[in-house]
LUMDO-701401 format. One line per field, with one value per residue (C-alpha): x, y, z; residue number from 1. Coordinates in nm, 3 decimals. Example, Ala and Ser with C-alpha at 12.3 -4.5 7.8 and 13.67 -1.06 7.14 Angstrom:
east = c(1.230  1.367)
north = c(-0.450  -0.106)
up = c(0.780  0.714)
seq = c(1  2)
//
This chain:
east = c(1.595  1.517  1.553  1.194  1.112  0.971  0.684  0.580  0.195  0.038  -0.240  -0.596  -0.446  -0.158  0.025  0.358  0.552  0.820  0.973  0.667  0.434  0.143  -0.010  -0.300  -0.380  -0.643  -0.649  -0.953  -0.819  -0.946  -0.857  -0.611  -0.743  -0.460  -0.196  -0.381  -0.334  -0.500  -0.399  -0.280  -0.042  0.339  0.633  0.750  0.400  0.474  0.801  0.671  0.331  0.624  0.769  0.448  0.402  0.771  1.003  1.375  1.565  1.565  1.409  1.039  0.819  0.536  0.327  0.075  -0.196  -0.495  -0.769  -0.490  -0.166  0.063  0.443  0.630  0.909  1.155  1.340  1.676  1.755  2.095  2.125  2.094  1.770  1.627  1.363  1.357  1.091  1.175  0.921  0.524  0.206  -0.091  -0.317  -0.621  -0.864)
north = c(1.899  2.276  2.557  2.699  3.030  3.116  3.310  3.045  3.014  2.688  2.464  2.418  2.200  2.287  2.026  2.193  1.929  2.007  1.856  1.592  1.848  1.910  2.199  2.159  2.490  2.491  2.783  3.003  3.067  3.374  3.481  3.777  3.890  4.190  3.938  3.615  3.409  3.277  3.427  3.156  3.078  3.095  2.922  3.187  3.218  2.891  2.963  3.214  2.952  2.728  3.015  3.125  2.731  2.708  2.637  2.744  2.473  2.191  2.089  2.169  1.969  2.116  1.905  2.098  1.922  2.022  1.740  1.618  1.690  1.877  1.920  1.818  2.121  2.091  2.406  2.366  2.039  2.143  2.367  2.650  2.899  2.801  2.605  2.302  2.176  1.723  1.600  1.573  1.410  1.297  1.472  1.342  1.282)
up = c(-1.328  -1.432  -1.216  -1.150  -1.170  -0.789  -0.962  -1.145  -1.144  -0.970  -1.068  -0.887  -0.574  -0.429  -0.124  0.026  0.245  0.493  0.808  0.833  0.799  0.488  0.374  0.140  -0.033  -0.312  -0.542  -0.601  -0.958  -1.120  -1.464  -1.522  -1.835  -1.846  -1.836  -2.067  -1.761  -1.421  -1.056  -0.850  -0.566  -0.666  -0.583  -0.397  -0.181  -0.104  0.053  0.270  0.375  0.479  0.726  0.855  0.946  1.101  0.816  0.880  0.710  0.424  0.165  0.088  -0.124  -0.353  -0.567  -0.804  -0.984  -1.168  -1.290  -1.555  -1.508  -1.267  -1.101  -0.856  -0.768  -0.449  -0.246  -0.080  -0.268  -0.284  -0.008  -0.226  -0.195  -0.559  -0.670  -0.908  -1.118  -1.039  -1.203  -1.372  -1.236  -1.419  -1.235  -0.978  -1.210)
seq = c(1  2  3  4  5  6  7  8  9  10  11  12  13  14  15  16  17  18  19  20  21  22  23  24  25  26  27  28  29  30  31  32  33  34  35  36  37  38  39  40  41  42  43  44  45  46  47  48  49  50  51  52  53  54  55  56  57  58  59  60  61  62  63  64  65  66  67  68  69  70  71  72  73  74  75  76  77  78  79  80  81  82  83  84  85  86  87  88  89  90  91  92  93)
//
């Protein structure tokens, strides 16, 4: 497990899970062509979706796939206010 980097850029569909509750966000992606890179929701946008929806405590889950691969990252795993990239997906394709 890797510490994320809570502005870490997200792929196309975005699920964040908390305290029985899910959160499916899809992206409208649009390139940053100052930056070389897409605009997207972030770790850290995720964080605050989970407050606005009644987060306080725990662990939050975020899976974040595209048509061929994505990542899984959990907050609070450790009681600690960091995010962790735990793992890869293939994707929904």
């Amino acid at each position: 497990m890797e510490i994320a980097d809570k502005d870490t850029n997200l792929w196309e569909n975005v699920k964040i899970i908390f305290e029985d509750k899910c959160i499916n966000l899809f992206n409208n992606i649009e390139p940053d062509y100052d930056n070389n890179c897409f605009k997207g929701y972030t770790l850290n946008d995720c964080l605050n979706i989970a407050k606005e929806n009644g987060y306080k405590k725990g662990t939050i889950l975020v899976l974040s796939e595209s048509y061929l691969d994505g990542e899984v990252y959990r907050y609070g795993n450790y009681l600690d206010n960091e995010w962790y990239r735990i793992g890869k997906l293939a994707g929904f394709a």
